[in-house]
C-alpha positions in Angstrom: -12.0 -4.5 -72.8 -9.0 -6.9 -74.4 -7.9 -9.9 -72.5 -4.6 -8.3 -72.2 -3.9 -5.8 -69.5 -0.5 -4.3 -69.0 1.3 -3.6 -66.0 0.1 -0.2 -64.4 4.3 0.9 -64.1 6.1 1.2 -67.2 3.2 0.6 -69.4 5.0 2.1 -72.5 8.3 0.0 -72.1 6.2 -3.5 -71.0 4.6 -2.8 -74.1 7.7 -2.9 -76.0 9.3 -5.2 -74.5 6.2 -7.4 -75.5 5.6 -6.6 -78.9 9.5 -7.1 -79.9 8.8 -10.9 -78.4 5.5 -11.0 -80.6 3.3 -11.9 -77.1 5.9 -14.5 -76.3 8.2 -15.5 -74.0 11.4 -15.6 -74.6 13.3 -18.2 -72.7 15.4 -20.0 -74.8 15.9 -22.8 -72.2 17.8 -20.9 -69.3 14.9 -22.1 -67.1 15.9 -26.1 -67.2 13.3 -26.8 -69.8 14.9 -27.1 -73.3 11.4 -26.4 -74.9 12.4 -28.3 -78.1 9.3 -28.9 -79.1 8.5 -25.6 -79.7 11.4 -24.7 -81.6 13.8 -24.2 -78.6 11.2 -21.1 -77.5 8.8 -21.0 -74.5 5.2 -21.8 -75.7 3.4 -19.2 -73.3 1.5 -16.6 -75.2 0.6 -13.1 -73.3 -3.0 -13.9 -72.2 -3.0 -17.4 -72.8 -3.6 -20.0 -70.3 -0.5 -21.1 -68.3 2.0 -24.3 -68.6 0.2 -26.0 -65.8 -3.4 -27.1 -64.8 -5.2 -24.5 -63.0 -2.7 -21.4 -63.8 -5.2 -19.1 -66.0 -4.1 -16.8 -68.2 -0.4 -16.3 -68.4 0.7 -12.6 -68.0 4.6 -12.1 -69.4 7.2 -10.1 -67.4 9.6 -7.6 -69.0 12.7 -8.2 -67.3 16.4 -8.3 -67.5 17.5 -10.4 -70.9 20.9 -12.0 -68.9 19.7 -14.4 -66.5 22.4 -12.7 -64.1 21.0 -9.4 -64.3 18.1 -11.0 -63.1 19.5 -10.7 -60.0 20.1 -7.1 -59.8 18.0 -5.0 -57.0 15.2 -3.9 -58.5 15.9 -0.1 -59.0 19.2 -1.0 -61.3 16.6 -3.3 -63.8 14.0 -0.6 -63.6 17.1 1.4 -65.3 17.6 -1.0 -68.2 17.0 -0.1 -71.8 14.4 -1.4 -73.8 17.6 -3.8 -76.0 18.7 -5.2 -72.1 15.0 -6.8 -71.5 13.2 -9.9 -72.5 9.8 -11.2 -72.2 9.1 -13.9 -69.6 6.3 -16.3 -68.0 6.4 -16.6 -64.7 7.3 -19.8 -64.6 10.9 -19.3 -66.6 11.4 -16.3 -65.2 11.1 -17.6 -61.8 13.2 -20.9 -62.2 16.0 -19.3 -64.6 16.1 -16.5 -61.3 16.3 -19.5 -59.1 19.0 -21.1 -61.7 21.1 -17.7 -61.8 21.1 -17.7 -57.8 22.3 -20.8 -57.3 24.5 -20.9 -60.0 26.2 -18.1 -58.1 26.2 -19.5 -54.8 28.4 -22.1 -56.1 30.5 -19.8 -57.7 31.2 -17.8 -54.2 31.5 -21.0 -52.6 34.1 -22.3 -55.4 35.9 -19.1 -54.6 35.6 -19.0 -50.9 38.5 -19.3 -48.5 39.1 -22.6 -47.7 38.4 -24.4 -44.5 40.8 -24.0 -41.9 42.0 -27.4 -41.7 
C-alpha cells in the first residue's frame, strides 16, 4: 500500500484536482502566510509531514479555487467543475475559510443599516 490514500467520495475528481497541483497545495498566500520562501506557493506535499510539530502526514483538500466560494454550502462545491477547484492543506484551507468569513462579515456590517441614533 502507497502512503497516499484518497478520499473515499470523489475519488476520481480529488485525484485530479491533485495531480493538476503536482501533490501540492495551492495557496498562493490567501491564508495570511505569504510563503515567499517557497516561491509564493504553499510548501505542503500530499503525504508529507505537516507545517507544524506533531501534525503527521499532510493530506490535501480539493476544494473551491475562490476563497469566497469556499463558503458555499457544501452541496453547491460538491457541484464544481474540476477548472473551479484547488488543492489545499488543511492549514490554508482552514485559515483562508476563516479569512473569507470575516472578510465578509465586515462587508455586511459596512453595508448594514446604520444605528438609530
Amino acid at each position: 500500500m502507497t502512503g497516499r490514500v484518497p478520499p473515499l467520495g470523489g475519488n476520481g475528481l480529488w485525484q485530479a484536482v491533485i495531480a493538476a497541483a503536482a501533490g501540492r497545495c495551492q495557496c498562493r498566500g490567501t491564508c495570511g502566510t505569504s510563503h515567499d520562501k517557497d516561491g509564493g506557493r504553499c510548501k505542503t506535499v500530499h503525504g508529507g509531514y505537516g507545517p507544524r510539530h506533531g501534525t503527521g502526514a499532510a493530506r490535501l483538500l480539493a476544494a473551491p479555487a475562490d476563497p469566497d466560494s469556499l463558503l458555499l454550502p457544501p452541496h453547491h462545491i460538491a457541484t464544481l467543475p474540476k477548472q473551479a477547484l484547488a488543492a489545499w492543506c488543511p492549514a490554508c484551507h482552514d485559515a483562508t475559510r476563516r479569512n473569507a468569513h470575516k472578510a465578509r462579515q465586515a462587508a455586511a456590517a459596512a453595508d448594514g443599516p446604520d444605528g438609530l441614533f
